[in-house]
C-alpha positions, 0 to 999 in steps of 0.5 A: 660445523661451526658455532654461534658464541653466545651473547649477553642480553645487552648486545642481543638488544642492541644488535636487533635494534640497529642491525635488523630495524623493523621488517616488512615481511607481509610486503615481501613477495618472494620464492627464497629470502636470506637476510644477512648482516654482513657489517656493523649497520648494514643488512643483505638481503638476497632475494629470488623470485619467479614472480613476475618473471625468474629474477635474482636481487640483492637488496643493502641497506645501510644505517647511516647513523652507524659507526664506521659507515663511510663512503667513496666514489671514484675521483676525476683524474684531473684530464678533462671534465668528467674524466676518470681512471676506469676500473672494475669494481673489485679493483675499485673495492681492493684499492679502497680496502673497503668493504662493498662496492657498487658502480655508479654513475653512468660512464662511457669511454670516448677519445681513449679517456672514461668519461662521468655522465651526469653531475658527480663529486668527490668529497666536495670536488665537483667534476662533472655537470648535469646533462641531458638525460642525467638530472638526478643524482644521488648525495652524501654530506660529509655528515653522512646524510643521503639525499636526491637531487635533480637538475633545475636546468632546463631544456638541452642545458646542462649545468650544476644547478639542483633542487634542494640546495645542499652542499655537494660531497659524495655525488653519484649522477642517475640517468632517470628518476624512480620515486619522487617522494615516494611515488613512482616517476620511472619512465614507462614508455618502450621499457625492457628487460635489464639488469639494474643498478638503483639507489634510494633513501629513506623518508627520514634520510636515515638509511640508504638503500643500494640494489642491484637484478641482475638480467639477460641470463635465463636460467638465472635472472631475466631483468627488470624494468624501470617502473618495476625497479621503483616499486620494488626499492619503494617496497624496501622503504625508499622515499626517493629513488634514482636509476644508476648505470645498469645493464653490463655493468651491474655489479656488487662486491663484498670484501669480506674479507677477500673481494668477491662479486656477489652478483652474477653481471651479465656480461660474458666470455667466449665461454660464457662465463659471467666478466667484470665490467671496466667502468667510470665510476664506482661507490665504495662503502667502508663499515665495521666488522660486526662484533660477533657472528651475525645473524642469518633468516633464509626463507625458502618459500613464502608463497606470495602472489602464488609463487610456489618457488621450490615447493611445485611438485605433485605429492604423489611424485616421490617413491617414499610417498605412500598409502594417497590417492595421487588424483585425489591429492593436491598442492596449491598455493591459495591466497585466503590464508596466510602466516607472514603475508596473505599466501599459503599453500594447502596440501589436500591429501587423500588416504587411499582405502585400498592400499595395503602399504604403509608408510615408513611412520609405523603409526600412520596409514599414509605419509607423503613426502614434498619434494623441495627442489628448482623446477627450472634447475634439475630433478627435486631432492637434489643437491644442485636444485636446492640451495646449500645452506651451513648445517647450523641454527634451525629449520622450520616452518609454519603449518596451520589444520583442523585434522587430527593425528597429524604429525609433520618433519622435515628431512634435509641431505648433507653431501650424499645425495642418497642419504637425508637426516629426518626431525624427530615428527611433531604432532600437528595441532588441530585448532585452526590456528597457525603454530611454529614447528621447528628442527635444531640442527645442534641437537641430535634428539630432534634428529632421526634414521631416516632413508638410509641416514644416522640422524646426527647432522654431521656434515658442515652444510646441508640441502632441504630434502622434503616437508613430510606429513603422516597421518591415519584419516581417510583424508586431510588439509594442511596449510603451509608457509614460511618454510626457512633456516635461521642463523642467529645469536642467542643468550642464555635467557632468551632464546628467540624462537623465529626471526618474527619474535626479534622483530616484534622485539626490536619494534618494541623498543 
C-alpha cells in the first residue's frame, strides 16, 4: 500500500486551480469515470459507458498555459510533398522522450513512401497542402495557442490558403469538421461505428483537448460516430473541434515513465490480440512530472440516462441477502432525483414478515447485499467483473431517504475472491435530503469482520464488493448516486471530503 505525502495549503490550492479547473460533472453521462493527472497541467479522463451503446474513451485535456507543455509532430523526411518516416506512436513517443502521443493527420502508404493527407507543419515548416476531403486543421503557435483552421479553397483545389490567418507552426491536418464555434458541423450522412481520434480547443484557446474511443471490439468498445464524437468533445469544453485519422489507427500513449499505450486500438493479430499501427503522423506532447502524487476520482456509477453500469442486479440475488421479499424489492435507475446530475437509482426494499432469518447486522431484521460487477464481463462480486483500484484514498457514495433505522456500507475484496472487508455501517439520515457516506481505506476502525475477512485493508489493491443496507421497517426506499474511490492530496487543516468540495474550492478562486 502506498501513501499520499502530505501538502501545505499553498500547494493543495494551487493544484486544484490549474490541474482540476472547474468540473462539469452534471453534464457527464457515464458508467465509471477516473480522472487523473497524470503531469503538471494535464488531466485523464478515462471514462466507460454502455450509453448509447458499450463505449471506451479517454478524454486529455491540456492547460496550455502551463509550464513545461510543449508539442511535436512528425517531420517530412525531405522526399516528396507529404512525405514521412512512418512509425508507431510508441516509437514516435520513445524517440521524442516525451510524455503522451496521439496519431494525427491522416497518412497512407503509396509508392513504398508514407505519404501526410492534409496540410501539415513542423515547427514552422509546411509540408503538406490541403486536400479535398482534408480542410481542416488543427495549430499550435510557437507560443503555445491552439487554433482550428479551415481550407478557404474551393472545389477539388488544394492549396495552403485558410481561415483565420495565423502563422502556421505545429499543424496537424483533420479529415471533417466536428463544431464550428461550438456547434455541430460533423457529417451525418451514411455515418458508422469506429474508433475515433479528435482534436478540440477551448473558447478562450486555453486548453486543448485530445480524445481517442476506441470501436469494432465488442466486449470492449463499439465506436462512435462523427456527430457523436462532436457532441461528446463539446460536452468537455470544446469550441472548435476537428476529425483526426481514427479507425486502426486510434492510439494513445503515456510515458510514464515507460511508453505504454492506453488505449486498446482495434487492430489485431492471428491471436487477436490488439497491434499497433504503423502511421504517417504522430503529435507528441512533453509536460512536467507533477511534484507530488496527484490526485485520483473513479466514479463507479453515476446513473445518468438510466445507465445502471455495474449496479444491474436483482437485490435478491446474493445468498447473503436476507429477511426481503425479492418480487416485492426493486433496483431502477429513476430519473426525479438526482446528486451530481438528474439520475439516481431507487432501492425499494421490502421486509419479508415471514422470514425467520436474520441478517448478519444483529440489529436488523433484513440486510441486503448489491452486487457490483460488469454484467457483460462475468458473474457479480468477481474479481474480473469489477475494476482493480489501489487499496488507498476512500470510498464512498451519496444516499438520500425518509426511513428510519437505516444503516448502509460498503464491502470490497483484496486478491481472494472468497473474502471481503466490510466499512464499519453508518446509520442513514432520514431527511430527505442528499448526505455523503464515505469509507477510509488507511483507517482500520472504519473497517470491519465481515465474510470471512479481518477488517484491516491489507492488500495494496482492492475490488467493490457490494453496497449493502440493513434495516428492521416492514419496507424502505433508498436513493443512490455517485458511488466512487478517491485518491488525493490532503494537508493537515483541510481535509477535502469528496472531489465536489475541491471543485467548489477551485471555482472560487
Amino acid at each position: 500500500m502506498f501513501r499520499v505525502s502530505r501538502l501545505r495549503r499553498q500547494t493543495v490550492s494551487w493544484s486544484i486551480a490549474l490541474w482540476l479547473g472547474c468540473l462539469r460533472f452534471e453534464s457527464v453521462q457515464a458508467a465509471s469515470v477516473e480522472v487523473t493527472v497524470p503531469f503538471e497541467g494535464i488531466r485523464h479522463i478515462h471514462r466507460t459507458t454502455t450509453v448509447p451503446r458499450q463505449l471506451d474513451m479517454h478524454v486529455i485535456e491540456i492547460d496550455l498555459t502551463a509550464i513545461g507543455i510543449d508539442f511535436a509532430i512528425t517531420p517530412s523526411n525531405g522526399q516528396g510533398v507529404g512525405a514521412t518516416d512512418g512509425q508507431t506512436t510508441r516509437e514516435f513517443v520513445t524517440q521524442k522522450n516525451a510524455q503522451i502521443g496521439l496519431n494525427g493527420s491522416f497518412s497512407s502508404f503509396r509508392s513504398k513512401a508514407w505519404i501526410v493527407e492534409g496540410i501539415a507543419a513542423t515547427q514552422g515548416q509546411v509540408y503538406s497542402p490541403f486536400e479535398q476531403f482534408r480542410r481542416t486543421a488543427l495549430n499550435i503557435s510557437v507560443d503555445k495557442v491552439a487554433t482550428i483552421i479551415r481550407s478557404i479553397d474551393t472545389g477539388t483545389k488544394t492549396g495552403t490558403a485558410y481561415t483565420p490567418e495565423i502563422p502556421l507552426y505545429n499543424t496537424l491536418g483533420g479529415e471533417a469538421g466536428l463544431l464550428k464555434n461550438g456547434t455541430n458541423v460533423a457529417p451525418s450522412a451514411k455515418e458508422s461505428l469506429h474508433p475515433r481520434t479528435a482534436a478540440g480547443v477551448s473558447l478562450d484557446g486555453r486548453k486543448l483537448l485530445l480524445m481517442t474511443v476506441d470501436g469494432r471490439r465488442p466486449g470492449h468498445s463499439l465506436g462512435v460516430t462523427r456527430p457523436e464524437l462532436a457532441d461528446l468533445l463539446k460536452e468537455y469544453g470544446a469550441w472548435n473541434a476537428i476529425n483526426l485519422d481514427g479507425g486502426g489507427s486510434t492510439t494513445l500513449v503515456f510515458s510514464d515513465p515507460v511508453p505504454r499505450v492506453v488505449n486498446i486500438p482495434s487492430d489485431t493479430n492471428a491471436s487477436r490480440s490488439s497491434v499497433e499501427r504503423t502511421v504517417g503522423s504522430n503529435l507528441a506532447v512533453f509536460a512536467n512530472l507533477p511534484p507530488q502524487l496527484s490526485s485520483s476520482h473513479f466514479t463507479y456509477d453515476d446513473f445518468e440516462a438510466g445507465d445502471e453500469g455495474n449496479f444491474g442486479y436483482s437485490l435478491s440475488i446474493s445468498a447473503s441477502t436476507h429477511g426481503i421479499n425479492a418480487a416485492g424489492s426493486s433496483a431502477t435507475a429513476v430519473n426525479t432525483a438526482g446528486h451530481g446530475g438528474q439520475w439516481s437509482q431507487q432501492l425499494v426494499i421490502q421486509g419479508d414478515p415471514n422470514t425467520t432469518v436474520r441478517g448478519d447486522n444483529p440489529q436488523s431484521r433484513w440486510s441486503v447485499r448489491h452486487f457490483s460487477g460488469d454484467r457483460i464481463a462475468a458473474s457479480p462480486a468477481t474479481r474480473r467483473a469489477n475494476t482493480i483500484r489501489p487499496a488507498h484514498g476512500r470510498v464512498g457514495l451519496w444516499a438520500m431517504t425518509t426511513d428510519r433505522g437505516l444503516q448502509i456500507s460498503l464491502a470490497i475484496v483484496g486478491r481472494s475472491e472468497t473474502k471481503a472487508d466490510r466499512g464499519t455501517p453508518q446509520s442513514l439520515i432520514a431527511d430527505g435530503q442528499w448526505h455523503l457516506y464515505e469509507w477510509n481505506l488507511d483507517q482500520s476502525q472504519m473497517w470491519q469482520v465481515s465474510f470471512q475477512e479481518t477488517g484491516v485493508i491489507s492488500d495494496p489493491e482492492f475490488t467493490l464488493d457490494s453496497i449493502q443496507i440493513f434495516g428492521s421497517p416492514s419496507s424502505a426506499t433508498v436513493f443512490l448516486d455517485d458511488i466512487f474511490h478517491e485518491i488525493r492530496p490532503r494537508d493537515s487543516a483541510n481535509a477535502y471530503q469528496s472531489l465536489r468540495d475541491w471543485h467548489k474550492f477551485a471555482c472560487q478562486q
